[in-house]
N, C-alpha and C positions, 0 to 999 in steps of 0.2 A: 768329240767323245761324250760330252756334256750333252749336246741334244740329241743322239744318239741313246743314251743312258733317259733321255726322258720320253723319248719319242715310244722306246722299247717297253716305259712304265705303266707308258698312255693305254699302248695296246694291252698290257695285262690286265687294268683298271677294263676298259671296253671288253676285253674277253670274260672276266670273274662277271660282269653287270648282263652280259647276255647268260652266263649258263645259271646265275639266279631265275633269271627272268624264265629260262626254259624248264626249271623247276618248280615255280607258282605255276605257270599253263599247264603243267601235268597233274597239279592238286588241285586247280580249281576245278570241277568236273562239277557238273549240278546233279544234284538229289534231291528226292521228293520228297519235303516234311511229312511225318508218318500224320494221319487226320488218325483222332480221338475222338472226334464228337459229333456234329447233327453233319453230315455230309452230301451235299445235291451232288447227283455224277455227273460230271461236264463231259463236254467231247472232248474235250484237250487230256482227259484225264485214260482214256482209252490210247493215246500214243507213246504214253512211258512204258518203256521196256520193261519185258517180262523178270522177276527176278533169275539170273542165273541158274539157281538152286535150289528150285518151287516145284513138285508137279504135284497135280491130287488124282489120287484113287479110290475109287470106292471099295472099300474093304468087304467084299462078298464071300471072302475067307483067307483062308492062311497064304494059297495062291494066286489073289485077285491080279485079274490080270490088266496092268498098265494102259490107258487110252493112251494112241498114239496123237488123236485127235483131241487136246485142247478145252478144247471150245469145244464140241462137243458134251466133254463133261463138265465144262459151266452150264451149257443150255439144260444139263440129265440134273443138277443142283439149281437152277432157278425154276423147274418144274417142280422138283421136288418143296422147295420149299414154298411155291405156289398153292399147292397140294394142303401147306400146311402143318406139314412135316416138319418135325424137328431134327438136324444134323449135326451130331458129335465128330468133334475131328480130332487125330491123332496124331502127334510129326514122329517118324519111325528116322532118325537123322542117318540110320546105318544101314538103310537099303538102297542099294544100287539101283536106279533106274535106268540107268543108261545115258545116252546123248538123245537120245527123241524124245516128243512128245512135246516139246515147243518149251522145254525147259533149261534151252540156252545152249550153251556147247558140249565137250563130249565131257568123261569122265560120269562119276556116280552124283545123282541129283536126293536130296532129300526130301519124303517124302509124307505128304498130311493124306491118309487115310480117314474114310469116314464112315459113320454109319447109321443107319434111318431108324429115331423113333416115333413115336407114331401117338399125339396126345390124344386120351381118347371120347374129348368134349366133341356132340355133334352140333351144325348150325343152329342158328337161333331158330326157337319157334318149329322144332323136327322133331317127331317121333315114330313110334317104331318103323317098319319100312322104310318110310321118308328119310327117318336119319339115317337109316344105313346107305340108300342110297347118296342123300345128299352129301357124304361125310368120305365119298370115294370121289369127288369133283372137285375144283380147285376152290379157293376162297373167293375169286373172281365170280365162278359159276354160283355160289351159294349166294352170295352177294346177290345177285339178279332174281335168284329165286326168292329172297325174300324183301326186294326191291318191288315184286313184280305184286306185293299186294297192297300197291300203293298207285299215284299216278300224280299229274303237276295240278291238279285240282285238290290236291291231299294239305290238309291246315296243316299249319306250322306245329300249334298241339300234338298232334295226330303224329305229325313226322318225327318227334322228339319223344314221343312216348312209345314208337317202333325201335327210336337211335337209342333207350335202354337197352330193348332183348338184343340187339347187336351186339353192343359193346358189352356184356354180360357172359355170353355165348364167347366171343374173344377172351374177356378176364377167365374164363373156366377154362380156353384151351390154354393159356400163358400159363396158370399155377400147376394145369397137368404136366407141361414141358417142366417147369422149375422141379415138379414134386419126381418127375420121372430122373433128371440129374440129380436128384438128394439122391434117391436109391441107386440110381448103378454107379456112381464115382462119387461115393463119399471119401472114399479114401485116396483118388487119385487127383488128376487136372485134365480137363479138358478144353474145346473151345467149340463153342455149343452156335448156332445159329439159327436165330426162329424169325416167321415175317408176321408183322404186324401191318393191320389196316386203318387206316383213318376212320374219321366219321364224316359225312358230307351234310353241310347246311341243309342244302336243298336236295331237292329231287332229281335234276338235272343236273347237277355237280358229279362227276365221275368220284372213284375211290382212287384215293391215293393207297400205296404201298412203301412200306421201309423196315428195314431188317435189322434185326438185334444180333449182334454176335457178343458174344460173352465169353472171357478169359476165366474159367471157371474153377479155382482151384481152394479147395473147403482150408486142407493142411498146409495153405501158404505160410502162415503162423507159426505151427505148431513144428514146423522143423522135420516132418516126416516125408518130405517126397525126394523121389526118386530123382535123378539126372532127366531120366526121357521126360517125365512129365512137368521137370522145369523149364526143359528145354520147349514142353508142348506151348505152356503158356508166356514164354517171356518176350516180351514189350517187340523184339525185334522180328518172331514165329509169329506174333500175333498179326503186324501192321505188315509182313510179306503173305500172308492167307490173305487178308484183307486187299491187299493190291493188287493178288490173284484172280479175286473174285470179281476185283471191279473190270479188272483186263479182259475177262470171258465174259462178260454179263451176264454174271452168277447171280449177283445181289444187285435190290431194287435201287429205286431213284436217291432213296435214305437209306444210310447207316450209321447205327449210333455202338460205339464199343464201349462196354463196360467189365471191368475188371471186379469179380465178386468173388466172396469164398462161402457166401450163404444165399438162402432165400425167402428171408425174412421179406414181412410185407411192411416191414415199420415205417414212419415217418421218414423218410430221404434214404432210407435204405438202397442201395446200388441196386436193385432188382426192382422195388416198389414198383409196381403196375404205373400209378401215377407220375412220377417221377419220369419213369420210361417212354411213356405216350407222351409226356410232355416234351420230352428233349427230342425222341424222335420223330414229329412232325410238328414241334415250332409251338405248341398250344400254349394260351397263357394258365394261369392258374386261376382255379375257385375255390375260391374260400370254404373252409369246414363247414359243416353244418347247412351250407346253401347247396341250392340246386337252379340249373338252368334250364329253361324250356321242359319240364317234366321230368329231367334224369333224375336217380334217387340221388339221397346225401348223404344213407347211410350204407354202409361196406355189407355185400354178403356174405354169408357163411362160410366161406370158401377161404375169402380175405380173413372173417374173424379167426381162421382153424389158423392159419399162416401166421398169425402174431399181430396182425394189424387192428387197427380202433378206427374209431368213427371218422380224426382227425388224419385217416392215412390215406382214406380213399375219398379221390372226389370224382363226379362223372364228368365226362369230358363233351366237349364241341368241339 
């Protein structure tokens, strides 16, 4: 009866020690650390499932009607912000989308609407006609046209005093994107995404591209927002767009997230042009008051209107 009574023990000890065990194998499941910062997009990073509960539409009015196709609408959002284009996005968490649209299973999906504004700095070195035309092509195409007054016989001087009107041309369309969110959602949140370009050393050095997306909410402080628009920008809406867009190849090879409630151009300010080029394509810093290869050292007008000084803005390589 005795080893009976123990043998009977042994099994219940073995049976409690397997249905722990079959309880960690159902919690340990893997998930993607949310990325916050300077992001290169791997191929491994195109095979993590879609989120469940994701889909985006472009809000073209009250009854924009749902792409079935995906992909699709990352390809119609990384034109667009090819283009230049700045896009505000919305999470409307109580509209039904249905089970299609590559947004997982059936039931009702939540969903980021968006919408296209449009800053209105033309390329470097464009006017009248010229800029209109030029300013309807993507930043790729402008890039070449104002690549194309140059060639590999072009001095290092010469190429750095061209990489001003570029990068200047750039800083005027990023503070019209920022000055365009102060005006239409001062009082709300949004989650804004603009693409920024490199500078290239050389002449034959291709442009790089990398995208700013910004969790953009002025009254995070002040205690005035809404549920939808907490819901627009918090940590977990923000890092499930973000995984949307790398899933569709929506957004370029970089993305950098910043979380802002202003658009000050101060010293370290979360928006500071500097600051931003710097994190999102890896650049080191230059010191105040210097300049490299020709670029200026002191901030334009644009920068000065914004709030920024001498020590906020430096030119970039």
């Amino acid at each position: 009866a005795r080893a009976a009574a123990r043998v009977e023990a042994a099994n219940r000890r073995a049976l409690a020690r397997r249905q722990l065990w079959e309880r960690l194998c159902r919690c340990w499941t893997w998930t993607k650390a949310p990325v916050v910062a300077h992001t290169p997009l791997a191929a491994t990073e195109r095979a993590v499932p879609a989120p469940s509960r994701l889909l985006v539409v472009r809000a073209a009015g009250p009854e924009a009607p749902l792409r079935e196709d995906q992909d699709a609408e990352g390809r119609a959002i990384h034109d667009l912000l090819s283009a230049g284009k700045l896009l505000v996005f919305t999470l409307d968490a109580n509209a039904a989308a249905g089970g299609g649209g590559g947004g997982g299973g059936g039931g009702s999906s939540d969903v980021f609407s968006y919408r296209v504004l449009e800053p209105r700095s033309a390329p470097p070195e464009c006017d009248g006609d010229e800029a209109n035309t030029a300013s309807s092509g993507s930043l790729q195409e402008a890039y070449q046209r104002w690549r194309s007054r140059y060639s590999l016989a072009t001095g290092a001087e010469a190429w750095a005093d061209g990489l001003c009107s570029l990068q200047d041309a750039q800083l005027e369309r990023f503070l019209d994107a920022l000055l365009l969110l102060d005006l239409d959602h001062a009082d709300g949140a949004v989650v804004a995404l603009l693409r920024l370009h490199d500078l290239p050393n050389e002449y034959a050095m291709p442009l790089r591209f990398g995208d700013l997306l910004i969790a953009w909410s002025p009254q995070r402080d002040a205690g005035f927002l809404s549920l939808s628009h907490r819901a627009t920008c918090n940590a977990q809406s923000v890092t499930a767009l973000h995984r949307w867009c790398s899933l569709h190849a929506a957004t370029a090879q970089f993305t950098l997230i910043r979380d802002a409630a202003s658009s000050s151009q101060s010293v370290n300010a979360e928006l500071e042009f500097n600051t931003v080029y710097r994190k999102l394509f890896q650049v080191s810093r230059i010191a105040p008051g210097r300049h490299k290869g020709g670029l200026p050292s002191s901030p334009p007008r644009s920068i000065q209107a914004m709030g920024g000084g001498r020590g906020s803005y430096h030119a970039l390589l």
